[in-house]
C-alpha distance (Angstrom), angle and dihedral (degrees) to the residues before:
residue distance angle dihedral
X1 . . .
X2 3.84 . .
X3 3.95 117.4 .
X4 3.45 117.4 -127.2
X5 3.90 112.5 -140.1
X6 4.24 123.8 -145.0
X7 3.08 140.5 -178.5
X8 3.87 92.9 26.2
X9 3.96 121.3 156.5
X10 4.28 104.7 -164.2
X11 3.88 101.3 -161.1
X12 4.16 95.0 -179.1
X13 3.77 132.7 7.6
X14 3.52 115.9 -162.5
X15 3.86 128.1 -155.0
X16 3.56 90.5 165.9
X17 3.83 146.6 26.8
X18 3.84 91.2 -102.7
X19 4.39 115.5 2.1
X20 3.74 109.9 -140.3
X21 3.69 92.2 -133.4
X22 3.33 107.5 40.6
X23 4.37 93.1 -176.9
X24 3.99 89.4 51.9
X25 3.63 105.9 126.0
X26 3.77 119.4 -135.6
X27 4.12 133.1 -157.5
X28 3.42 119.6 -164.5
X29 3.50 127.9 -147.5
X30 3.77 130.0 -157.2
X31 3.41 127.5 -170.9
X32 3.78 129.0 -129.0
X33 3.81 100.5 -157.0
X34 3.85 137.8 -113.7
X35 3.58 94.2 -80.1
X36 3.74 94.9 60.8
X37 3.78 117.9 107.6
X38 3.93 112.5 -157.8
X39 4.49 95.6 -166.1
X40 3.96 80.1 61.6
X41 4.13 95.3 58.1
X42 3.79 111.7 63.4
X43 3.42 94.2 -140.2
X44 3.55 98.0 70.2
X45 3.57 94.6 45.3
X46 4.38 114.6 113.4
X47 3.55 124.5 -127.5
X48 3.93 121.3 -125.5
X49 4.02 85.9 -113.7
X50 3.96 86.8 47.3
X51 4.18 91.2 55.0
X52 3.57 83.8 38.6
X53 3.32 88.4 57.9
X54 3.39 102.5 47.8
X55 3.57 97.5 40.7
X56 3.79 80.7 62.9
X57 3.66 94.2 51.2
X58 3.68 83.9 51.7
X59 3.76 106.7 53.8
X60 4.30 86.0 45.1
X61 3.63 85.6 62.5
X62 3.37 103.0 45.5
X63 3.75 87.2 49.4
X64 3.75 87.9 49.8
X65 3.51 84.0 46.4
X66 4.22 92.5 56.8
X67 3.69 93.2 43.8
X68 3.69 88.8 53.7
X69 4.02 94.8 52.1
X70 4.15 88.5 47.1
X71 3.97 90.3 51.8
X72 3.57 82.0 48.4
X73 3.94 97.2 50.5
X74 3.65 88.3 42.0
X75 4.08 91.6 52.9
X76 3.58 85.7 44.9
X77 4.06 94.3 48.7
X78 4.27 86.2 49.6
X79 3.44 89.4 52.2
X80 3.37 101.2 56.8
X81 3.73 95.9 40.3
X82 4.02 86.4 50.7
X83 3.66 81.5 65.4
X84 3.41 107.2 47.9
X85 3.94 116.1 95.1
X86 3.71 122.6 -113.9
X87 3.72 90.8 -94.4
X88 3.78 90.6 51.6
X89 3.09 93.5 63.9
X90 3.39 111.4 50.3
X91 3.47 83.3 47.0
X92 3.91 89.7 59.2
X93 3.85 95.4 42.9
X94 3.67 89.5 51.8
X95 4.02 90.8 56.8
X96 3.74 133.1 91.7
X97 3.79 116.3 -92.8
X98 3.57 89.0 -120.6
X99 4.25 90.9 53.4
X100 3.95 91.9 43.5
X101 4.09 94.0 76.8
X102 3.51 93.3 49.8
X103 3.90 92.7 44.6
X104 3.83 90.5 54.2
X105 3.84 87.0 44.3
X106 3.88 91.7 66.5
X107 4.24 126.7 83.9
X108 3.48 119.3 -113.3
X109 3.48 100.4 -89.3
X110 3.74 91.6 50.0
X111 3.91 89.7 47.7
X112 4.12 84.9 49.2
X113 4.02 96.9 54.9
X114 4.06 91.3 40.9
X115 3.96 89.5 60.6
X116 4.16 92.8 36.9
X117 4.07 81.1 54.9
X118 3.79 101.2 40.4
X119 3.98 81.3 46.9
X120 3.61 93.4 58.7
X121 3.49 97.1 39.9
X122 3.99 97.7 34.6
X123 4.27 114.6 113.4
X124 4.05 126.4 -133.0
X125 3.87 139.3 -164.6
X126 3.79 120.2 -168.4
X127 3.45 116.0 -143.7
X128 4.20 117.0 -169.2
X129 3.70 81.7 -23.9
X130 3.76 107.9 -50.1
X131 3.84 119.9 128.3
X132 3.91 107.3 -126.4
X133 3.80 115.4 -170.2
X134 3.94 134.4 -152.0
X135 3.78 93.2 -135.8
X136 3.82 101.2 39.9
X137 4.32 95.9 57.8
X138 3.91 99.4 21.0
X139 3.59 138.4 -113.5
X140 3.68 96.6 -80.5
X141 4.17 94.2 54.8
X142 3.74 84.5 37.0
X143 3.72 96.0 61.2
X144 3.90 93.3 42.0
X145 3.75 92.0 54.7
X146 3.41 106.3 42.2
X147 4.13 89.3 52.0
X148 3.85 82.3 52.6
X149 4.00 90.4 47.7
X150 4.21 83.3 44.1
X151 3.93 92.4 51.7
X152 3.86 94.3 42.6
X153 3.65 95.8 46.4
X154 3.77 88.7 53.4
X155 3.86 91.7 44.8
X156 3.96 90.2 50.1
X157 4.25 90.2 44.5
X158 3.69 83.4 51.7
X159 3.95 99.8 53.9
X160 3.81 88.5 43.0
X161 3.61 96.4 56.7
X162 3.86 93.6 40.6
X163 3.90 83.5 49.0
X164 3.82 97.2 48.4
X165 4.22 91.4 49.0
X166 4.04 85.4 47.3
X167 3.93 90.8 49.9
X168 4.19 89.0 41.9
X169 3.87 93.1 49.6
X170 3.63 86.6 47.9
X171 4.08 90.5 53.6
X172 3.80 92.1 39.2
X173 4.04 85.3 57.2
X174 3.78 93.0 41.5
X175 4.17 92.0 43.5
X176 3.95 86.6 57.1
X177 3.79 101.8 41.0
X178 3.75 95.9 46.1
X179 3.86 104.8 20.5
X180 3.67 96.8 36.2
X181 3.87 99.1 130.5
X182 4.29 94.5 55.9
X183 2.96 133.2 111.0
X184 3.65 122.5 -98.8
X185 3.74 130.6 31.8
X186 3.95 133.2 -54.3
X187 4.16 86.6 -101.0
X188 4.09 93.5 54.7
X189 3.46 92.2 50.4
X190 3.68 98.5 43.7
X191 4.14 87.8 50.3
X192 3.72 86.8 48.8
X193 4.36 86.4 53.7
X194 3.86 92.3 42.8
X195 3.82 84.8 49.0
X196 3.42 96.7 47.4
X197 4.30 87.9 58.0
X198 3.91 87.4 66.3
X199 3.73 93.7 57.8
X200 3.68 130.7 83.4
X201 3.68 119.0 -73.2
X202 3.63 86.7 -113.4
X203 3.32 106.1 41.9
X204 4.03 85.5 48.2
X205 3.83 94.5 56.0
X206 3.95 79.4 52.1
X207 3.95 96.3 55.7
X208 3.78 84.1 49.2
X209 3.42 108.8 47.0
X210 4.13 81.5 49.5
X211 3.32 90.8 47.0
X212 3.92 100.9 49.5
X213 4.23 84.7 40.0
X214 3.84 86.3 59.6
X215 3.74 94.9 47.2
X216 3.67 92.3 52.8
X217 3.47 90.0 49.6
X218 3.81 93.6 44.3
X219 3.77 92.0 51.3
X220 3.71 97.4 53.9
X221 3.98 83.9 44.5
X222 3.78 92.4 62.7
X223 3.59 96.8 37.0
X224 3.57 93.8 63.0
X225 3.58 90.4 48.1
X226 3.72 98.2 48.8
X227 3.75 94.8 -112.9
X228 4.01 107.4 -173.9
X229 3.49 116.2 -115.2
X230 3.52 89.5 -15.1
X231 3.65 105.4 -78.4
X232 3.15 129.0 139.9
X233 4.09 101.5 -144.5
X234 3.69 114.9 -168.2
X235 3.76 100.3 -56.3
X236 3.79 95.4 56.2
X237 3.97 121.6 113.2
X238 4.09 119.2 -43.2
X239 3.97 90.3 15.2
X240 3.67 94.2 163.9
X241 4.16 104.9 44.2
X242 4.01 87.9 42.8
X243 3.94 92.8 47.3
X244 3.94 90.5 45.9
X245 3.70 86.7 52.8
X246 3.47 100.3 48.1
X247 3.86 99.7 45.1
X248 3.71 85.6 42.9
X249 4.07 87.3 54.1
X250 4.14 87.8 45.2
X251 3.74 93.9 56.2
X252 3.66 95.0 45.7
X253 3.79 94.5 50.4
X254 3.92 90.7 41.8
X255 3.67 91.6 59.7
X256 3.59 101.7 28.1
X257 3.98 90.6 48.4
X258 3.59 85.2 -138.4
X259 4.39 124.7 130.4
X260 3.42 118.2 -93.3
X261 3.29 101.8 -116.7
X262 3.88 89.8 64.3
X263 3.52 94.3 47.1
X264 3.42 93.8 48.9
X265 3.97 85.7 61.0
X266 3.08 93.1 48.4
X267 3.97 99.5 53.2
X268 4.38 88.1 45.2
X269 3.77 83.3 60.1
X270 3.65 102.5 44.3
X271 3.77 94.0 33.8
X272 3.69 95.8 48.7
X273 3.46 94.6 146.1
X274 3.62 98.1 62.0
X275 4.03 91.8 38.6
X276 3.67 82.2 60.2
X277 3.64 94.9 49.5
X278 4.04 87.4 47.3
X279 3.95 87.5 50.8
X280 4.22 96.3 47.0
X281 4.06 85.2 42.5
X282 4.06 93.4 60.4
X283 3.67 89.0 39.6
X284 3.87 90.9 53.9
């Protein structure tokens, strides 16, 4: 039976002749064999505020722990968007948070066909001449702004078109108050006008000074011949260029299903011969 020593006070323990460091300190442990069982000795028994304790100690490092493997996600994350090109990445910052993991999950060369695809396929509005793309705001912003684009568009095609009958009205009513006695009807004449505002100031002050020359002459015309009301009626002066014009303008709005005024523009410009012919006629 082993003797168990008290009261002992060890001044030196030597491992050697002479120790190298003679202020080292050294613990010594003993062991209490495999057979020992520590939850039957008191001593090595842990308080509730002990496990408490340590179960504290515990849950801090596993939280440490997390935080670590987030920093590490994120690092990884930078990385791989560090890598990307410029085109990559505004491909990947135009995608869905649920598409971006699985974008930055591909190799390069998967990466570079995804973006050549989503470029091919990718959508675009221009508003006051800036390019906006699909893929660079997502599809969420893109939706929104292209319904706004839509609505204004709409809006803007609207005030034109009530704009262009308020300008025509006001050329049909100036066409029969100073043009009255030429040939061809209120709508010609008023296409001619509108026409007219497209041209060079010059050459504009021309067509009207030709135009106001003709209906002076043209008024005297039918005045001598007792023209009723003043109207010159389909036999009047320049019969034949005016009718050409007219019929041509007819046909061209018939089949284009377009007005008549803007077919009758449209035939002046292509048929500038005989619009020339029609202008020299009411000059002559």
């Amino acid at each position: 039976m082993a003797t168990k020593l008290k009261q002992m006070v060890i001044k030196e323990l030597s491992l050697v002749d002479y120790g190298a460091n003679v202020d080292s300190k050294i613990t010594i442990c003993k062991s209490m064999g495999t057979s020992y069982n520590p939850s039957a000795d008191k001593e090595f028994k842990m308080s509730e505020d002990q496990v408490a304790k340590l179960n504290t100690q515990i849950a801090e490092l596993t939280k440490q722990l997390g935080e670590v493997a987030v920093l590490k996600s994120k690092l990884s994350d930078a990385e791989m968007k560090a890598s990307m090109t410029d085109e990559e990445k505004e491909h990947f910052n135009g995608l869905p948070e649920a598409e971006k993991k699985s974008f930055m999950a591909m190799d390069p060369e998967a990466r570079k066909k995804s973006v050549k695809k989503r470029a091919i396929d990718d959508e675009t509005v221009t508003i006051d001449g800036t390019v906006i793309k699909k893929s660079a705001i997502g599809s969420d912003m893109f939706a929104v702004i292209k319904s706004q684009q839509a609505a204004l568009q709409a809006q803007r095609e609207e005030v034109l078109k009530a704009a262009a009958l308020v300008e025509m009205s006001e050329l049909k009513k100036r066409a029969d108050d100073e043009y009255k006695h030429l040939p061809g009807t209120v709508e010609a004449k008023a296409a001619i006008l509108k026409g007219a505002k497209s041209m060079s100031a010059e050459a504009s002050a021309a067509l009207e000074a030709i135009l106001k020359a003709a209906e002076k002459m043209a008024a005297e015309a039918y005045s001598t011949k007792g023209a009723k009301n003043g109207k010159t009626g389909d036999s009047g002066v320049n019969k034949s260029a005016a009718s050409e014009l007219e019929e041509l303008a007819k046909e061209v709005a018939k089949n284009d299903k377009i007005s008549y005024e803007k077919a009758y523009s449209q035939v002046i410009e292509k048929r500038s011969d005989l619009y020339t012919k029609f202008l020299s006629e009411l000059a002559s």
